[in-house]
PDB file of N, CA, C, O and CB in Angstrom:
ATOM      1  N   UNK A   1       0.839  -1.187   0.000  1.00  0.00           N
ATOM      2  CA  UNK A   1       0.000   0.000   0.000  1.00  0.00           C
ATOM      3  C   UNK A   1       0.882   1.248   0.000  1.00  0.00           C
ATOM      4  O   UNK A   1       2.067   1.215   0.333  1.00  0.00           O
ATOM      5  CB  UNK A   1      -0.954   0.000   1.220  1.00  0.00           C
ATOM      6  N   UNK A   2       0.380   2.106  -0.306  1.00  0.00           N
ATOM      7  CA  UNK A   2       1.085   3.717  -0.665  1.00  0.00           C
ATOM      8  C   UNK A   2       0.813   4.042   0.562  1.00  0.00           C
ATOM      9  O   UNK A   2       0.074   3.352   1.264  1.00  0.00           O
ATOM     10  CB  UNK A   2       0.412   4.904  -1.921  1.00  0.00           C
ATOM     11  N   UNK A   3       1.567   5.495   1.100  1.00  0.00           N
ATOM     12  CA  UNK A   3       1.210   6.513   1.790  1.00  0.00           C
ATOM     13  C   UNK A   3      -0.194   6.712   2.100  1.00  0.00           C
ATOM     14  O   UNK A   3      -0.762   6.621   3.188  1.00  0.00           O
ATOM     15  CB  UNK A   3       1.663   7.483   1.224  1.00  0.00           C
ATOM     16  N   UNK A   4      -0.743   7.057   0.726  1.00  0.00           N
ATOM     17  CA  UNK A   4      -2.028   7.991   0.749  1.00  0.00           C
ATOM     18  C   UNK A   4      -3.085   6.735   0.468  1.00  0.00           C
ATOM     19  O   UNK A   4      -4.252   7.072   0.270  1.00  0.00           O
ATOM     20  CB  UNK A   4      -2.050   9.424  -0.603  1.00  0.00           C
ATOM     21  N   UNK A   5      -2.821   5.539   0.441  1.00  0.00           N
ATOM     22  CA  UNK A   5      -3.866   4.615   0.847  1.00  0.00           C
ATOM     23  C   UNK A   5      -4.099   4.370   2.547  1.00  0.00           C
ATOM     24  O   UNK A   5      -5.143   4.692   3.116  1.00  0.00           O
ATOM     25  CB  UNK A   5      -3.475   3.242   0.134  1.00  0.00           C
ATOM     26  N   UNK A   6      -2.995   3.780   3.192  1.00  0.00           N
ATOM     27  CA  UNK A   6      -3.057   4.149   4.321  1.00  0.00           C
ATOM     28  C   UNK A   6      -3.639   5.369   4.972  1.00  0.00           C
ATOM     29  O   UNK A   6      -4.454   5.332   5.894  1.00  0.00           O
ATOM     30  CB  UNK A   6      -2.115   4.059   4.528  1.00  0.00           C
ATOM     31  N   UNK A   7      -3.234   6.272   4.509  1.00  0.00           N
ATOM     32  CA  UNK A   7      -3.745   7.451   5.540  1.00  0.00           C
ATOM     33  C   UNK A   7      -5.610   7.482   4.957  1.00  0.00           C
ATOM     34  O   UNK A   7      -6.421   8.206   5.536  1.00  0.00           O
ATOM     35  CB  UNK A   7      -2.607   9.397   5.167  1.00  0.00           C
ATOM     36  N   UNK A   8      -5.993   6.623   3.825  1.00  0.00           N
ATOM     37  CA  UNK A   8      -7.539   6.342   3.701  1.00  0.00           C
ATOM     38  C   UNK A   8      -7.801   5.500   4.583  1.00  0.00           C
ATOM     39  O   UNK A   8      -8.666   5.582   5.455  1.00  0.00           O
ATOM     40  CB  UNK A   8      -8.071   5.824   2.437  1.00  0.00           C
ATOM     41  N   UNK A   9      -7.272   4.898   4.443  1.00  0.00           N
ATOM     42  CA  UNK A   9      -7.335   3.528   5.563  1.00  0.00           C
ATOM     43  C   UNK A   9      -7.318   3.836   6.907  1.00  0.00           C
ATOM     44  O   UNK A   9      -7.954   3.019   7.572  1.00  0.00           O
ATOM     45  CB  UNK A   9      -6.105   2.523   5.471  1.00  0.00           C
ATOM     46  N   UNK A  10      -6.926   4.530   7.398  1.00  0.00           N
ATOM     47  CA  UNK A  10      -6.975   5.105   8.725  1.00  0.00           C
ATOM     48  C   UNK A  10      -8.113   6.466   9.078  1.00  0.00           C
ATOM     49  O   UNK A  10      -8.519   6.812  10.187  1.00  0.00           O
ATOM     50  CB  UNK A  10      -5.454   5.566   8.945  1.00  0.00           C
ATOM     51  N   UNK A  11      -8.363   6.921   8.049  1.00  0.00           N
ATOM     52  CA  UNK A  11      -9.056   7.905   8.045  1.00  0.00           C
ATOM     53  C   UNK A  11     -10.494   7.541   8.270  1.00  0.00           C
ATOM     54  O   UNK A  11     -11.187   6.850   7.525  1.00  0.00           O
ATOM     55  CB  UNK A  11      -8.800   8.565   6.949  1.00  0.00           C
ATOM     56  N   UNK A  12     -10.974   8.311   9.821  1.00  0.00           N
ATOM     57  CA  UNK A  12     -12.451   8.020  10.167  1.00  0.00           C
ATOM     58  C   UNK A  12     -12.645   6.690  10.888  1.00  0.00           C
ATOM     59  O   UNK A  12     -13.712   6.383  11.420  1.00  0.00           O
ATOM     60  CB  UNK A  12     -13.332   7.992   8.862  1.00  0.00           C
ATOM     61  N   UNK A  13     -11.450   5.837  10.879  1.00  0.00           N
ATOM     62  CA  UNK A  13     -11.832   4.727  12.249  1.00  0.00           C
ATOM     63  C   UNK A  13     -11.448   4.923  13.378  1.00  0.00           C
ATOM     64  O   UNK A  13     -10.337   5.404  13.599  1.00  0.00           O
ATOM     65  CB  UNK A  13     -11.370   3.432  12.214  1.00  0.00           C
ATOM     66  N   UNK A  14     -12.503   4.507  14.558  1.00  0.00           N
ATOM     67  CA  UNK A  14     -12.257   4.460  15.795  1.00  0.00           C
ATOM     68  C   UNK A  14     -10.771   3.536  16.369  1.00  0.00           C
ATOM     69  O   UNK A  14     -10.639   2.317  16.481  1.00  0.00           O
ATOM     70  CB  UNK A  14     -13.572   3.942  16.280  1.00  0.00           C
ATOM     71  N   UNK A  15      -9.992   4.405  16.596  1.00  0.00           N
ATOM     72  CA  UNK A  15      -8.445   3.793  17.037  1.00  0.00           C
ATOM     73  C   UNK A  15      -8.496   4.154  18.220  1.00  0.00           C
ATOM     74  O   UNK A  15      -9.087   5.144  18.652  1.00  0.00           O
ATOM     75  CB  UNK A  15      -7.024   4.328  16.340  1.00  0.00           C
ATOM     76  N   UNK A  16      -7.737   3.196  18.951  1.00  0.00           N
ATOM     77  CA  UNK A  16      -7.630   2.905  20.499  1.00  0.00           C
ATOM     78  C   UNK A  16      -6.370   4.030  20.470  1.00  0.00           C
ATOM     79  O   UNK A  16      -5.855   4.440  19.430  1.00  0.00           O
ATOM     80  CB  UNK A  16      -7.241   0.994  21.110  1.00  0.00           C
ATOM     81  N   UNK A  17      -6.040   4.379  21.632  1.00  0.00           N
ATOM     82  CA  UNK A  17      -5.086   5.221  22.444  1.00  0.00           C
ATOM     83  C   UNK A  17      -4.013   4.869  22.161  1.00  0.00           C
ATOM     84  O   UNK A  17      -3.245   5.468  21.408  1.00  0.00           O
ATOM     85  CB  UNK A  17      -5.151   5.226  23.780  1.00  0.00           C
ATOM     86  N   UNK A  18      -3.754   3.562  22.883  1.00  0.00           N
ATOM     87  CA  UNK A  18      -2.476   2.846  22.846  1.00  0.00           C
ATOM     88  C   UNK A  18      -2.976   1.125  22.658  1.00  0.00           C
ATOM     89  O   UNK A  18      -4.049   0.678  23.066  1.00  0.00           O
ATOM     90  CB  UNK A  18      -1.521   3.219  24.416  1.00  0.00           C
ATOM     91  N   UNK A  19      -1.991   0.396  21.999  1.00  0.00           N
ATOM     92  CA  UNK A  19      -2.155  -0.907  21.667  1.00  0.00           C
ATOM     93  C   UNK A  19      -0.547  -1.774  21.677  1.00  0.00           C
ATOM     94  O   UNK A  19       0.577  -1.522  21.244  1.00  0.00           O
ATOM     95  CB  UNK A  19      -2.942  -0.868  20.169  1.00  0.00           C
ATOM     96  N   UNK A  20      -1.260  -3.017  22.508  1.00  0.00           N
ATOM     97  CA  UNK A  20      -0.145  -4.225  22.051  1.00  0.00           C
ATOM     98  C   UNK A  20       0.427  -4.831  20.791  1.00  0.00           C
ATOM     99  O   UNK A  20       0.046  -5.926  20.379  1.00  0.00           O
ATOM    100  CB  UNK A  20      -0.547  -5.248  22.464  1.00  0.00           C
ATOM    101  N   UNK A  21       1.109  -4.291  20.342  1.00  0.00           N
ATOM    102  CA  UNK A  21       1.418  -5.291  18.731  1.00  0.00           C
ATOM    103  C   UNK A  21       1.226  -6.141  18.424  1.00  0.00           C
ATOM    104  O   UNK A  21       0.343  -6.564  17.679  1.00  0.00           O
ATOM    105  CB  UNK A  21       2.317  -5.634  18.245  1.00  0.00           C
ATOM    106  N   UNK A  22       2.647  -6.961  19.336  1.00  0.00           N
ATOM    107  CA  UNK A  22       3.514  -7.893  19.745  1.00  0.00           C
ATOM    108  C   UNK A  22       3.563  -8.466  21.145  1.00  0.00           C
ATOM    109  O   UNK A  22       3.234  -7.357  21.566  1.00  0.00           O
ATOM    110  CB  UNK A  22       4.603  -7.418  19.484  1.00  0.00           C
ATOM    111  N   UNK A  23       3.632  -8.916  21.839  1.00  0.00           N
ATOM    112  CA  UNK A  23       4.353  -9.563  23.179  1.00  0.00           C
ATOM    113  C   UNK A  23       6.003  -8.585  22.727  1.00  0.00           C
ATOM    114  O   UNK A  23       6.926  -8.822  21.948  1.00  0.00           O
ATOM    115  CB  UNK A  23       4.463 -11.937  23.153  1.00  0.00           C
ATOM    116  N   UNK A  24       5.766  -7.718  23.467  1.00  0.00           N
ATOM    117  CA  UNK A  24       6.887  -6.910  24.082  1.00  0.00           C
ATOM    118  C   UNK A  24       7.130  -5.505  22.972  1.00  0.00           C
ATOM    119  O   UNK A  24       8.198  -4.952  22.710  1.00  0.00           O
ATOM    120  CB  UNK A  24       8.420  -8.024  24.227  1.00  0.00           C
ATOM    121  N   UNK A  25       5.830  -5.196  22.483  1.00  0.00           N
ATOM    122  CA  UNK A  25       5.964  -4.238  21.598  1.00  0.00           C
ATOM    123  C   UNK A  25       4.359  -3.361  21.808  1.00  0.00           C
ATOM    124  O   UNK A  25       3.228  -3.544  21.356  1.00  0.00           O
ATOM    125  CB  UNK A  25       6.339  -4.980  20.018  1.00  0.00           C
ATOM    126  N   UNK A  26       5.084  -2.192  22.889  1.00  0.00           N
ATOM    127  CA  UNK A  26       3.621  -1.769  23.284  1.00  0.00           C
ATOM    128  C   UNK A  26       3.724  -0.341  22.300  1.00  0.00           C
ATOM    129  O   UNK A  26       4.796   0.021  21.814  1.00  0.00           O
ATOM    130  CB  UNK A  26       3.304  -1.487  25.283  1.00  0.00           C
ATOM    131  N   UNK A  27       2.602   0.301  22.124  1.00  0.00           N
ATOM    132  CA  UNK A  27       2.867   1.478  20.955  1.00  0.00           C
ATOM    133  C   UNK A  27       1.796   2.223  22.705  1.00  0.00           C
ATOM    134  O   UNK A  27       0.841   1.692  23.271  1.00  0.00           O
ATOM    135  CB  UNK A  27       1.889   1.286  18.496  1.00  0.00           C
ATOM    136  N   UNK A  28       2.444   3.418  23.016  1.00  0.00           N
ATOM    137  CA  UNK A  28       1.041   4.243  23.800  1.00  0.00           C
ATOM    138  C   UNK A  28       0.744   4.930  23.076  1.00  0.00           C
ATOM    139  O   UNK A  28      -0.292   5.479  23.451  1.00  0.00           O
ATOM    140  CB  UNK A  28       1.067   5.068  25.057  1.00  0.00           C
ATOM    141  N   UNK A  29       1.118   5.330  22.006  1.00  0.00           N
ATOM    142  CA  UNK A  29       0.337   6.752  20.998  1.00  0.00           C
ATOM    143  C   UNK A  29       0.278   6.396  20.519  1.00  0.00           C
ATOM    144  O   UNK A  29       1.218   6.646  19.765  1.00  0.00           O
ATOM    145  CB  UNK A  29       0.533   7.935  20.474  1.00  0.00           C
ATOM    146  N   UNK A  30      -0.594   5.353  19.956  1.00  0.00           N
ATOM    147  CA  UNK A  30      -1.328   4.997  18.566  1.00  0.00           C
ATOM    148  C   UNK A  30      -1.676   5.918  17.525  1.00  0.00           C
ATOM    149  O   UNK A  30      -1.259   5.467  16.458  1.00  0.00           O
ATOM    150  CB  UNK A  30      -2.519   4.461  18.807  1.00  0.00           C
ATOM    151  N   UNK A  31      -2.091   6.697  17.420  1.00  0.00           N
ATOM    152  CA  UNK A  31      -2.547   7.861  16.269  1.00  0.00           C
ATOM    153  C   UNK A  31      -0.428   8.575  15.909  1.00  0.00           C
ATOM    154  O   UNK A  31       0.297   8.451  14.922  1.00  0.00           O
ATOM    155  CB  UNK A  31      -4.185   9.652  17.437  1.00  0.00           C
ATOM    156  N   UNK A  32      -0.219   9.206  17.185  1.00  0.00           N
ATOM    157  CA  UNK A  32       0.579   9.900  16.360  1.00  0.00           C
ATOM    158  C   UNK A  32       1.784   8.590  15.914  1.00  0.00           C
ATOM    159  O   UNK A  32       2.340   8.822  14.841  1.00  0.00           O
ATOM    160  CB  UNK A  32       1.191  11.376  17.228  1.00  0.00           C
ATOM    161  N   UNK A  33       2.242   7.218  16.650  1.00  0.00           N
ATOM    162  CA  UNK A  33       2.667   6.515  15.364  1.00  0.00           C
ATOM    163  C   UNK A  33       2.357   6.321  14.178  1.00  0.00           C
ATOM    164  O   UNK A  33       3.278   6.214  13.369  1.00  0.00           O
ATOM    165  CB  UNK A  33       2.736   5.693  15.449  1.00  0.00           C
ATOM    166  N   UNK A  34       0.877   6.210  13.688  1.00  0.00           N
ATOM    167  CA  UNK A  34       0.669   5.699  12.887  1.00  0.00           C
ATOM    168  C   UNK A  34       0.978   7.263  11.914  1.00  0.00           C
ATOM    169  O   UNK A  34       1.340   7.119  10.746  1.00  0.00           O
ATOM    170  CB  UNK A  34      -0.636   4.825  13.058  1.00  0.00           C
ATOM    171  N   UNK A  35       0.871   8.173  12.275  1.00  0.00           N
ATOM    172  CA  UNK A  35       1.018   9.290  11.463  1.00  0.00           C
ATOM    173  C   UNK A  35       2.461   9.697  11.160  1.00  0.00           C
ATOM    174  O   UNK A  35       2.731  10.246  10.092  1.00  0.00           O
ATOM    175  CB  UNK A  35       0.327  10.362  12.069  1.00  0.00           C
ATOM    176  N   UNK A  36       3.420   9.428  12.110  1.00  0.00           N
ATOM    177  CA  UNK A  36       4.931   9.600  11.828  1.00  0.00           C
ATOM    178  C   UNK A  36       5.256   8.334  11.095  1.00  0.00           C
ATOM    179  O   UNK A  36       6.322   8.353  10.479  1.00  0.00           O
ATOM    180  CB  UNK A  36       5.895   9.789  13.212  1.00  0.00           C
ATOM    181  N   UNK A  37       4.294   6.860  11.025  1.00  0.00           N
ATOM    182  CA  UNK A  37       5.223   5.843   9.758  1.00  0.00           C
ATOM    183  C   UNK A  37       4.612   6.555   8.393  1.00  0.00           C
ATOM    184  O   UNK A  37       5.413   7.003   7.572  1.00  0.00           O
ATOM    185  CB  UNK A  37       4.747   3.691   9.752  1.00  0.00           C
ATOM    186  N   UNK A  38       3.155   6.657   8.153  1.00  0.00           N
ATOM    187  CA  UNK A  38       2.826   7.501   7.123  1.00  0.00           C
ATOM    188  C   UNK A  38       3.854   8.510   6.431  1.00  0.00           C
ATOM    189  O   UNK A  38       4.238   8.537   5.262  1.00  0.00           O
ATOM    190  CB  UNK A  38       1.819   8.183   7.610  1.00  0.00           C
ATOM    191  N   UNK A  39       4.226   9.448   7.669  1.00  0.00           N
ATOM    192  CA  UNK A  39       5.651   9.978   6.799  1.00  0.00           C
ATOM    193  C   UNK A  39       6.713  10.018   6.564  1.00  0.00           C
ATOM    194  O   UNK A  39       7.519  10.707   5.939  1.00  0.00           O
ATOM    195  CB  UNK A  39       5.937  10.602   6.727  1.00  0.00           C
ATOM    196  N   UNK A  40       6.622   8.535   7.589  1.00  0.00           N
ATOM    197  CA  UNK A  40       8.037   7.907   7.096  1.00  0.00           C
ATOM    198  C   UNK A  40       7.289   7.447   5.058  1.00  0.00           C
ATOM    199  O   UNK A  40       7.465   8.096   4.027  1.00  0.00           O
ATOM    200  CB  UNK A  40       8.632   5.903   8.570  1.00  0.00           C
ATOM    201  N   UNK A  41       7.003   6.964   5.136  1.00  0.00           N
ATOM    202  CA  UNK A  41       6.215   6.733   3.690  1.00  0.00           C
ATOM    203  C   UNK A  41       6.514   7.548   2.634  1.00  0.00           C
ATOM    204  O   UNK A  41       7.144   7.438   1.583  1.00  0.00           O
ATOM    205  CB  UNK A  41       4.777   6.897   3.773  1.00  0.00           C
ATOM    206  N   UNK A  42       5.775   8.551   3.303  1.00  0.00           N
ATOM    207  CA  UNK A  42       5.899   9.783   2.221  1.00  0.00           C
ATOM    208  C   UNK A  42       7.721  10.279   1.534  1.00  0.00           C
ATOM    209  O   UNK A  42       8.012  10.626   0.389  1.00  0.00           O
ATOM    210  CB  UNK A  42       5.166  11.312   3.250  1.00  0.00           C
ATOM    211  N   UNK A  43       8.637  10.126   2.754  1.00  0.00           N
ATOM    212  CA  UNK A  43       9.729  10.434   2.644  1.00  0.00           C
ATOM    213  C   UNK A  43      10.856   9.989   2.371  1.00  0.00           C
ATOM    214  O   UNK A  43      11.846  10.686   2.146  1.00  0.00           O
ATOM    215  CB  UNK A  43       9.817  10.748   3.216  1.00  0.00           C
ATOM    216  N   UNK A  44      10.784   8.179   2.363  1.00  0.00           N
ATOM    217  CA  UNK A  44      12.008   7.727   2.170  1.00  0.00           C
ATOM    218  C   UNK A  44      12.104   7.277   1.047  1.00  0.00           C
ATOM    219  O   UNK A  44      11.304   7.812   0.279  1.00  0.00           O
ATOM    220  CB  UNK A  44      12.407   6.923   2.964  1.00  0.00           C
ATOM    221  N   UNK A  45      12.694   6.566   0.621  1.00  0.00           N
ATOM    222  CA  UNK A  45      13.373   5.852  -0.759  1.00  0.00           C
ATOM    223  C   UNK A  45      13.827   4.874  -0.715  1.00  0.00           C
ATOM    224  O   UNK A  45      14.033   4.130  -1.674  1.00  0.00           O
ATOM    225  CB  UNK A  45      14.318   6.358  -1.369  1.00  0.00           C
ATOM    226  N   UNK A  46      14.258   4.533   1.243  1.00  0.00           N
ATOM    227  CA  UNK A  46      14.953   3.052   0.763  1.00  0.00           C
ATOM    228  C   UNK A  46      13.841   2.000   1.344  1.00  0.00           C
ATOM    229  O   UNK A  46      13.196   2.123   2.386  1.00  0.00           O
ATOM    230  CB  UNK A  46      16.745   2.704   1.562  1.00  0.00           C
ATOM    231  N   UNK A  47      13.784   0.854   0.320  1.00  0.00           N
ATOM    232  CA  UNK A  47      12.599  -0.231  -0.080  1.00  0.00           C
ATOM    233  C   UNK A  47      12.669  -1.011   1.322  1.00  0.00           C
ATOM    234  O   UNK A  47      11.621  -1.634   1.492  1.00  0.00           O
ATOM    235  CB  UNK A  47      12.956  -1.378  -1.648  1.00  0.00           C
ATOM    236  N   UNK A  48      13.500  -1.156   2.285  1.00  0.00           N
ATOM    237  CA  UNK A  48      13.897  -2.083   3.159  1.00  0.00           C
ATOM    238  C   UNK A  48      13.271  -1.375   4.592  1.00  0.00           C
ATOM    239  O   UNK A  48      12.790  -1.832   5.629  1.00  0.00           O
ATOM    240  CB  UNK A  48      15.595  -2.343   3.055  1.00  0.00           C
ATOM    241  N   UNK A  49      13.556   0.024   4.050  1.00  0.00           N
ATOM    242  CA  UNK A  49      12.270   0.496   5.502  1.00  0.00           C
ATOM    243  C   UNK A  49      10.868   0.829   4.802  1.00  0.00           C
ATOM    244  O   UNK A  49       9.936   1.266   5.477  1.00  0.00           O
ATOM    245  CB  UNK A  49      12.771   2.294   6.569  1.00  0.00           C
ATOM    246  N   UNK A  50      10.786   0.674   3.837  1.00  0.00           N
ATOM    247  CA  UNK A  50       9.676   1.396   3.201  1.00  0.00           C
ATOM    248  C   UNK A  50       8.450   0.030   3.955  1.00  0.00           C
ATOM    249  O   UNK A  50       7.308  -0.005   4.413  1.00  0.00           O
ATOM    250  CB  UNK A  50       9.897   1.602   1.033  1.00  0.00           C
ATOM    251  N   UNK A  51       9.577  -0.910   3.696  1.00  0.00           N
ATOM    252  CA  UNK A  51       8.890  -2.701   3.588  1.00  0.00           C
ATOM    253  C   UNK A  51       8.120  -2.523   5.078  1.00  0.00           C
ATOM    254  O   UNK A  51       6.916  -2.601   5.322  1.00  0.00           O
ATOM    255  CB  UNK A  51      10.461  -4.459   3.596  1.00  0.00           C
ATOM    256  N   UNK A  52       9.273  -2.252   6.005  1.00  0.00           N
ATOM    257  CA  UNK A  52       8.989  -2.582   7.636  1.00  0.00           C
ATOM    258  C   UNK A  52       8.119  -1.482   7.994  1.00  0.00           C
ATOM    259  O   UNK A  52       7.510  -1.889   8.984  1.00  0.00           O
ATOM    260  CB  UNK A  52      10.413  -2.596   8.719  1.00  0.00           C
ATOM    261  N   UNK A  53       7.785  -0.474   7.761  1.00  0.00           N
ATOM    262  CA  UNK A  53       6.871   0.228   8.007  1.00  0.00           C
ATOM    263  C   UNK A  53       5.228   0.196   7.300  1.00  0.00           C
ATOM    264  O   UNK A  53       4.167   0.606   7.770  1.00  0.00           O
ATOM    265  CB  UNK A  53       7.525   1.256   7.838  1.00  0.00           C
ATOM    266  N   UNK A  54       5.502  -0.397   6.133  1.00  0.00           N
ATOM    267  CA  UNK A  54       4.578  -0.889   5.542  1.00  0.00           C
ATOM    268  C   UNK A  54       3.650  -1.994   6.914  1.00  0.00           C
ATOM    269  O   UNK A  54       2.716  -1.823   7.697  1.00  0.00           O
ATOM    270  CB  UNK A  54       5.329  -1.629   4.134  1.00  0.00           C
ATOM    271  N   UNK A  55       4.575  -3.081   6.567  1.00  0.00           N
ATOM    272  CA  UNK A  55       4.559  -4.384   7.566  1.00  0.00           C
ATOM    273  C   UNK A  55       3.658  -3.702   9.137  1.00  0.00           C
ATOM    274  O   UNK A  55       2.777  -4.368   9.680  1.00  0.00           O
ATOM    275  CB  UNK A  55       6.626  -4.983   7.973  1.00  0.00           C
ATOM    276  N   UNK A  56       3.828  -3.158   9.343  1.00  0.00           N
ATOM    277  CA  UNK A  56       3.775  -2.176  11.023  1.00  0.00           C
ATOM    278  C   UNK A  56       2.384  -1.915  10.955  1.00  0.00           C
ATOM    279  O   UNK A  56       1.539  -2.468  11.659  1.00  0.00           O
ATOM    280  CB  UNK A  56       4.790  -0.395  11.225  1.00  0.00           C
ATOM    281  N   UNK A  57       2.134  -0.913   9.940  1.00  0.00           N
ATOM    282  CA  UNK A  57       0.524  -0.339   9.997  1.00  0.00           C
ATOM    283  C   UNK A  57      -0.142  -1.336   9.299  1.00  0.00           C
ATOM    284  O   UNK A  57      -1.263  -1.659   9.691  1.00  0.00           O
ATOM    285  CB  UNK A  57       0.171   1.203   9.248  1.00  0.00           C
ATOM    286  N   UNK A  58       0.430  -1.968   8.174  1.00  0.00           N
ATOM    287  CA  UNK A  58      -0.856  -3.235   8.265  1.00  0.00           C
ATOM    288  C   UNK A  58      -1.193  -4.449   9.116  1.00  0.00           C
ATOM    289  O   UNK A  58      -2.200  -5.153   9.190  1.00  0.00           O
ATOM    290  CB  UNK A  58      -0.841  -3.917   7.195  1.00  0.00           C
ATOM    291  N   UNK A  59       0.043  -4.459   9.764  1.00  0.00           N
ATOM    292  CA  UNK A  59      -0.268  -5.146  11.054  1.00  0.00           C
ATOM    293  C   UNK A  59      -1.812  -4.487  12.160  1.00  0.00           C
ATOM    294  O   UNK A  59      -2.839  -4.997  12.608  1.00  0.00           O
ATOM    295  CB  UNK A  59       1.328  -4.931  11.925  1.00  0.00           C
ATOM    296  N   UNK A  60      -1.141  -3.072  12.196  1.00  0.00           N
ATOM    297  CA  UNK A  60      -2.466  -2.056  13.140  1.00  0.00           C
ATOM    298  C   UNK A  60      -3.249  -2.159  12.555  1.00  0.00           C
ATOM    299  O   UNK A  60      -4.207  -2.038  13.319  1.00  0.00           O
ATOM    300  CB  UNK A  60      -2.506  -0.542  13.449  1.00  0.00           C
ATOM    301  N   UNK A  61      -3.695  -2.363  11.350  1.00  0.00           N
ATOM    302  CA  UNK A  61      -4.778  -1.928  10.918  1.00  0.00           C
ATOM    303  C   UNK A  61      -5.731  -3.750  11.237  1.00  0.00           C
ATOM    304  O   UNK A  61      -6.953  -3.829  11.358  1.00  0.00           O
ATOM    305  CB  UNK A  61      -4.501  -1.137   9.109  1.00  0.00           C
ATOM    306  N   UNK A  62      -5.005  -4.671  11.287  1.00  0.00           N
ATOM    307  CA  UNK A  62      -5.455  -5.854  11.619  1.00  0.00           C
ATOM    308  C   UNK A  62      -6.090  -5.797  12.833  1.00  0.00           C
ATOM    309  O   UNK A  62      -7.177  -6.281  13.149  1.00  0.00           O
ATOM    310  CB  UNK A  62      -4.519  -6.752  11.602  1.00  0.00           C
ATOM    311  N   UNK A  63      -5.221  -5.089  13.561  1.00  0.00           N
ATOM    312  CA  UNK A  63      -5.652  -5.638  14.926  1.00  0.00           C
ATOM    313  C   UNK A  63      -6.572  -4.847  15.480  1.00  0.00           C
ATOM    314  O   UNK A  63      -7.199  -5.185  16.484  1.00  0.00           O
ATOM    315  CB  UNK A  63      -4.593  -5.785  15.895  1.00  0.00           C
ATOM    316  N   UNK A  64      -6.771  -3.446  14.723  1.00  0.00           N
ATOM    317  CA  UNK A  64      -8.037  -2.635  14.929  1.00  0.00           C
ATOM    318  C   UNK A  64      -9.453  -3.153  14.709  1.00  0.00           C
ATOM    319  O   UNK A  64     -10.483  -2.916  15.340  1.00  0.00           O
ATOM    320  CB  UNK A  64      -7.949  -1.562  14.115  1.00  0.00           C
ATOM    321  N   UNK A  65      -9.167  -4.143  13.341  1.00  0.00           N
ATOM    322  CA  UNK A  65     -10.272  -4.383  12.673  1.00  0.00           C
ATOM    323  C   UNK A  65     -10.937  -6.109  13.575  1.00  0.00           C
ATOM    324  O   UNK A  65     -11.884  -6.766  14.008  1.00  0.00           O
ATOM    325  CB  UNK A  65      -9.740  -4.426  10.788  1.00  0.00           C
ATOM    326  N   UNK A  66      -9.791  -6.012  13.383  1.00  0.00           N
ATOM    327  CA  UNK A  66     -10.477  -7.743  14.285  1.00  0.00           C
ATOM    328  C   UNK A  66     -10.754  -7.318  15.871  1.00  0.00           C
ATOM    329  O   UNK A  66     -10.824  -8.326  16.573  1.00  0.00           O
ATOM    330  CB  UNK A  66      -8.893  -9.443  14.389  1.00  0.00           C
ATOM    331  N   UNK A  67     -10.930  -6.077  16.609  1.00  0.00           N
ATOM    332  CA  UNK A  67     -11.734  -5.486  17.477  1.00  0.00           C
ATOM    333  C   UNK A  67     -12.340  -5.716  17.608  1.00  0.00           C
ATOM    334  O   UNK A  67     -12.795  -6.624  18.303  1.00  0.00           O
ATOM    335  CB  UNK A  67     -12.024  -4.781  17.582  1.00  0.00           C
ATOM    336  N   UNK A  68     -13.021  -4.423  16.493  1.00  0.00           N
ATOM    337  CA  UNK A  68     -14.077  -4.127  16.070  1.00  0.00           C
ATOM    338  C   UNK A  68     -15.345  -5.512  16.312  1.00  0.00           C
ATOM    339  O   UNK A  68     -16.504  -5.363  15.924  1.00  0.00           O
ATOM    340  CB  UNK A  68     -13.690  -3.672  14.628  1.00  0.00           C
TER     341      UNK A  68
END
């Protein structure tokens, strides 16, 4: 996914505060991570973080949805 799919994708759902990832990977600012990997997105070039940040919010976006 692009930048600007994600930030559709995020746009207008109810997101928790803070969330567990992982077992030993706690995020407490959920919103403003997900908005600083977005620009990590927007900004880099190299494919190897582009990948792991990719990887990250579609992970969140899983675990929002299977909440729900």
């Amino acid at each position: 996914m692009t930048a600007e799919e994600f930030e559709a994708a995020f746009h207008g759902i109810n997101m928790p505060e803070s969330m567990q990832l992982y077992p030993g990977t706690f995020i407490p600012d959920l919103r403003d991570t997900v908005d600083k990997s977005i620009r990590i997105l927007q900004e880099t070039q190299s494919p190897a973080v582009r990948e792991a940040v990719s990887h990250r919010l579609k992970m969140i976006l899983e675990k929002i949805y299977s909440a729900q």
